[in-house]
MARKOL-103769 format. One record per residue (C-alpha): chain; x, y, z. Coordinates in pm, whole numbers, plus 50000, padded with zeros to 5 digits. Layout:
// residues N
A  X  Y  Z
...
// end
This chain:
// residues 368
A  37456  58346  62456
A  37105  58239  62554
A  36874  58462  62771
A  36875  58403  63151
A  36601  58221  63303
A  36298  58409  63319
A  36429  58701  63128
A  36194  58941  62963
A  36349  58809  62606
A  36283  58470  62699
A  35954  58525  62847
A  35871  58639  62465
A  35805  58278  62395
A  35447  58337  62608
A  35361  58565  62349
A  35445  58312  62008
A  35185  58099  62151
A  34931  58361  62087
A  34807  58344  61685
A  34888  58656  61513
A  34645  58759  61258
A  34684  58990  61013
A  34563  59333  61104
A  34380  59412  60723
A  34219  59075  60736
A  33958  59184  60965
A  33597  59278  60860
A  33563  59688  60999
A  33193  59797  61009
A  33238  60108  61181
A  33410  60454  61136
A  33716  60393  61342
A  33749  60564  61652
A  34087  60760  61730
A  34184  60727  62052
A  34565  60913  62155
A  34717  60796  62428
A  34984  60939  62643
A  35233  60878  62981
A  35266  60986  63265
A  35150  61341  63345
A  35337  61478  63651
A  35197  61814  63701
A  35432  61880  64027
A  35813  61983  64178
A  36011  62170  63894
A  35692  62247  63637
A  35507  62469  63912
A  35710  62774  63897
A  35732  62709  63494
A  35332  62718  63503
A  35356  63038  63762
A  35577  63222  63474
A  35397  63109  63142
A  35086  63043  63245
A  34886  62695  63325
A  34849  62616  62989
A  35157  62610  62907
A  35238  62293  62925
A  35012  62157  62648
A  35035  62430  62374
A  35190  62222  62146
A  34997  61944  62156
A  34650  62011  62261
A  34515  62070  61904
A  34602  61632  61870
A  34485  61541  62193
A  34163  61739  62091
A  34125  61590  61794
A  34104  61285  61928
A  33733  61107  62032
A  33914  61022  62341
A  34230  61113  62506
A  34405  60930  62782
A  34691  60938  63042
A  34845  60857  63341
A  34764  61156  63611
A  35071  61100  63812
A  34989  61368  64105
A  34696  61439  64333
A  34485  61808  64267
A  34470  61898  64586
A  34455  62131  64904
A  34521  61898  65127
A  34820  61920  65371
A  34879  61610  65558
A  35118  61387  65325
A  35044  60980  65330
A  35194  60796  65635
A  35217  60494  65394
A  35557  60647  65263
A  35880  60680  65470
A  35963  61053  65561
A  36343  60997  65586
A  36343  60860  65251
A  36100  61171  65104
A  36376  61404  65265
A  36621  61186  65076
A  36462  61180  64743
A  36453  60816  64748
A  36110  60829  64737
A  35863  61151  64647
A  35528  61270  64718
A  35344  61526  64503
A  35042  61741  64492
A  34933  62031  64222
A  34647  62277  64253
A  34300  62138  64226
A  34258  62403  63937
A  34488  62232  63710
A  34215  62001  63674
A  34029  62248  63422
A  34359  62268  63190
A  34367  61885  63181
A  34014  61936  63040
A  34127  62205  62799
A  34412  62022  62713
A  34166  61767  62554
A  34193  61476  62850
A  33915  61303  62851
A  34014  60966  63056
A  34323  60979  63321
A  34415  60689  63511
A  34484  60733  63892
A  34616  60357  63971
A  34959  60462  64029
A  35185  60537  64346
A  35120  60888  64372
A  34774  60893  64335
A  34744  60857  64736
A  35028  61084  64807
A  34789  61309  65034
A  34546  61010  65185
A  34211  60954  65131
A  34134  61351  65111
A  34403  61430  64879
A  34277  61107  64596
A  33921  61229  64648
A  33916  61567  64597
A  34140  61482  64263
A  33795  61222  64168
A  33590  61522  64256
A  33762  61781  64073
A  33836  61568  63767
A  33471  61492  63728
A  33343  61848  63779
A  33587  61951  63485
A  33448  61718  63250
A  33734  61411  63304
A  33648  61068  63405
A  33928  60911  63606
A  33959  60536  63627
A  34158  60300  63870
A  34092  60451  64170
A  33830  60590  64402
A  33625  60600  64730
A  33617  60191  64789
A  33708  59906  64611
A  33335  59889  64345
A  33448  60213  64240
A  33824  60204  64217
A  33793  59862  63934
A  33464  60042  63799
A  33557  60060  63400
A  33490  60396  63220
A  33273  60259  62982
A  33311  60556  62635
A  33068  60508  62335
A  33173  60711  62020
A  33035  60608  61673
A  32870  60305  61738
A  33193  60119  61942
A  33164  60093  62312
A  33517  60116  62511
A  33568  59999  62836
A  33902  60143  63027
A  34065  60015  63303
A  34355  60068  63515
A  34560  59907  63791
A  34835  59943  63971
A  35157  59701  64043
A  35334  59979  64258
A  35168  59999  64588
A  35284  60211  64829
A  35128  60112  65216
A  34808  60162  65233
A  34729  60274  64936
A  34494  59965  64794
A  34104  60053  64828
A  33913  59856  65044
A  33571  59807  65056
A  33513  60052  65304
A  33802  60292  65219
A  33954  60505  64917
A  34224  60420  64749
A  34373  60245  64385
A  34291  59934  64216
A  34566  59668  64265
A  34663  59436  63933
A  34859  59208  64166
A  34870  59076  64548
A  34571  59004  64822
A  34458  59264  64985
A  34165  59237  65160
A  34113  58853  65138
A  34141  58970  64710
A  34340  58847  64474
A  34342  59151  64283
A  34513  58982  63959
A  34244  58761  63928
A  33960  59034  63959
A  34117  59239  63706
A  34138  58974  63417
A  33800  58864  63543
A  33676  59287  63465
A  33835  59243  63114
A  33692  58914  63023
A  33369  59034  63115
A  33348  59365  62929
A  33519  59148  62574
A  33238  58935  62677
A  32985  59221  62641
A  33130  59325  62322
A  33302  59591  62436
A  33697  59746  62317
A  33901  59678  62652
A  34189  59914  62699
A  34367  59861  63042
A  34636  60133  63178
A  34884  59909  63390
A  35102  60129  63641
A  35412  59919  63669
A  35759  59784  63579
A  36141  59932  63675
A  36203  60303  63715
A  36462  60418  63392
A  36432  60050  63225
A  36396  60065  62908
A  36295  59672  62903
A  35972  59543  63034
A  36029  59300  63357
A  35883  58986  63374
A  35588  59096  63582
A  35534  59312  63276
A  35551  59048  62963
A  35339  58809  63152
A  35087  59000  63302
A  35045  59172  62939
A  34995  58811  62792
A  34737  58696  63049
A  34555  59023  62925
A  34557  58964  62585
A  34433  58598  62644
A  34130  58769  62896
A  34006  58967  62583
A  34192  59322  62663
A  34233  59501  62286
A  34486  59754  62435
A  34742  59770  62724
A  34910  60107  62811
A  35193  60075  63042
A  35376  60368  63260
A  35583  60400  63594
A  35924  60338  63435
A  35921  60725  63323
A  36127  60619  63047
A  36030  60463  62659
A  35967  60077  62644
A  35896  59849  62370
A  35576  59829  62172
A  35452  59483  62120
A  35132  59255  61958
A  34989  58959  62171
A  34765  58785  61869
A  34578  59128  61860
A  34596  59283  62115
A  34857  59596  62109
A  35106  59674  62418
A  35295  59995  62503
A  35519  59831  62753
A  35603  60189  62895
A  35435  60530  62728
A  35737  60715  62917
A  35679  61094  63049
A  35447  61332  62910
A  35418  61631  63120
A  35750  61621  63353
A  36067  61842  63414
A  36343  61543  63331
A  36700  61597  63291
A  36852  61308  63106
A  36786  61233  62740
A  36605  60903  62735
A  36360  61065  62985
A  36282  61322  62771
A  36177  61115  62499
A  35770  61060  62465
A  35528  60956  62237
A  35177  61048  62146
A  35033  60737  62069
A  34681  60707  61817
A  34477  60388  61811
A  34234  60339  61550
A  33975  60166  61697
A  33622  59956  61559
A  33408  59726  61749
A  33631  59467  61594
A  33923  59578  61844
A  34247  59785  61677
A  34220  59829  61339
A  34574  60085  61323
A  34877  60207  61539
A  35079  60531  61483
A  35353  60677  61685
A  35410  61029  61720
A  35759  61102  61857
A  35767  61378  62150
A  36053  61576  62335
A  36013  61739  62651
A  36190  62054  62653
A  36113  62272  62985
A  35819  62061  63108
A  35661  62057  62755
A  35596  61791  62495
A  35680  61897  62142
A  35598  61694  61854
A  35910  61607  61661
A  35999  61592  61329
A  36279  61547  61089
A  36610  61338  61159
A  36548  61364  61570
A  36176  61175  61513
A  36386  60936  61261
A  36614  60872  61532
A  36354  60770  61818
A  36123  60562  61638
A  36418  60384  61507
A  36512  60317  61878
A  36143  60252  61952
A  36151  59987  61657
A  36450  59845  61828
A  36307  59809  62174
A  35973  59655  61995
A  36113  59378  61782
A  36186  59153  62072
A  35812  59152  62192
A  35670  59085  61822
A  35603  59428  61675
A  35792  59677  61460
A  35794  60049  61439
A  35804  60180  61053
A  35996  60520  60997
A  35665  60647  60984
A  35574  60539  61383
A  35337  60258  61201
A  35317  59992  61509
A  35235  59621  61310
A  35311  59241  61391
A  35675  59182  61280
A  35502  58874  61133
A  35149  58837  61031
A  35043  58502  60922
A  34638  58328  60950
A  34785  57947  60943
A  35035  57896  61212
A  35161  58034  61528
A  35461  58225  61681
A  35620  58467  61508
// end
């Protein structure tokens, strides 16, 4: 049976257009630049009392020694730091008191474990990020950046929400981004008010699709590694949506070396557009889950040159008690093997040693 119409497996035609060139072809000039990348970081409900009995480090003692080992370390903060009381009106209080919908906060402090931890770039274009209004998103700017963390995707108006975090480590310049497809009322900066970077929609007489390509085409232009965090997709999918596949094409064709997806809070497929490497969905990080697949992470390494992405490796992760733990063994066998499955649709396969290459690698023709 054929896909359905505009079904993310159909959609993969988008990315056979692309030419895929082989990854060791390239000419590398520069030490390669490690850069880990993780999901979503939700530093709120269930994990607080865990962090009032062990301590607010707890969280990251098992994997702090990678992430600071890295020359840059990213995620997806999924929570304001803040004191702030006043919750956003831009989400519907019946359906808080529900749980249909949720809004979080964590202690401004936590900011200095994030730090500790070895975070170096966090992404704040997600739905949570104005959970607490304007105060709550600006004290978590402020106390990121007095820690030593430079958020991205958000911020007091709209110049400094899509500002890129421009990172220069051995001779490569990176520029990150970030943008958000889930946007909760009022929650889209303005030019005259706080709030997260949009990758989709007109707000504001913008057409905040077209701006962000526009960012990444700009900073390729200036020679410049572009790695854009996307906040989007389905909640518990495990396959990208369309929105997804095609707005992760248009960004490879814009110049961006590196897309890292989260939202769905669950593991997605890992794919190649010509070069440029996608992590549909990173899944959780930092969370208090219940179910299995939610539970499952990944610590991901890019090896990076002024060239773009030289190498890929997956490290698996499970979250026991609010805590990523590297695995090992048969139970690491067992999710990059589901990992590879999930990738081969989208052009990409995971080796039993969380390699991440082009399921086909060719110089003279196209599609895979």
């Amino acid at each position: 049976m054929s896909p359905r119409r505009g079904s993310p497996l159909r959609l993969v035609a988008c990315f056979a257009a692309v030419l895929l060139v082989p990854l060791e072809a390239a000419s590398w000039q520069s030490r390669p630049v490690q850069v880990v990348a993780v999901g979503d970081l939700l530093l709120a409900g269930a994990l607080l009392p865990l962090l009032d009995r062990h301590g607010t480090d707890y969280p990251f003692l098992h994997v702090r020694d990678r992430l600071r080992g890295a020359d840059v370390a990213v995620g997806n903060l999924e929570v304001p730091l803040t004191r702030a009381q006043t919750p956003t009106p831009g989400k519907d209080p019946r359906a808080v008191r529900e749980g249909r919908d949720y809004v979080f906060r964590a202690p401004p402090t936590l900011a200095g474990n994030l730090r500790r931890a070895g975070f170096d770039v966090l992404s704040l274009a997600n739905n949570h990020a104005m959970d607490y209004g304007a105060e709550g998103l600006l004290e978590t700017v402020r106390v990121l950046r007095a820690a030593g963390i430079r958020p991205v995707g958000a911020g007091r108006n709209v110049e400094e929400a899509t500002r890129a975090v421009v990172w220069r480590s051995s001779g490569v310049e990176l520029a990150f981004l970030a943008a958000s497809q889930i946007l909760p009322v009022g929650s889209v900066a303005t030019d005259s008010s706080p709030g997260i970077a949009a990758s989709r929609g007109n707000y504001g007489g913008r057409d905040w699709r077209a701006g962000l390509l526009q960012r990444v085409r700009a900073h390729a232009a200036a020679g410049r590694v572009v790695v854009v965090s996307v906040h989007w997709g389905t909640e518990r999918a495990s396959v990208p949506d369309r929105e997804q596949v095609e707005l992760a094409a248009a960004l490879a064709a814009h110049g961006a070396h590196a897309v890292l997806g989260h939202h769905p809070h669950v593991l997605q497929g890992m794919a190649w557009v010509g070069r440029t490497f996608v992590a549909f969905s990173l899944g959780n990080f930092v969370a208090t889950p219940s179910d299995r697949l939610a539970r499952e992470s990944v610590m991901v390494t890019l090896w990076v040159t002024s060239h773009g992405v030289r190498r890929v490796q997956v490290q698996p992760v499970w979250i026991q008690a609010g805590q990523p733990q590297p695995l090992g063994g048969e139970p690491a066998a067992r999710l990059l093997s589901r990992l590879d499955r999930l990738s081969r649709a989208f052009g990409a396969t995971v080796s039993p040693a969380g390699e991440v290459w082009p399921s086909v690698r060719t110089s003279n023709r196209s599609g895979p």
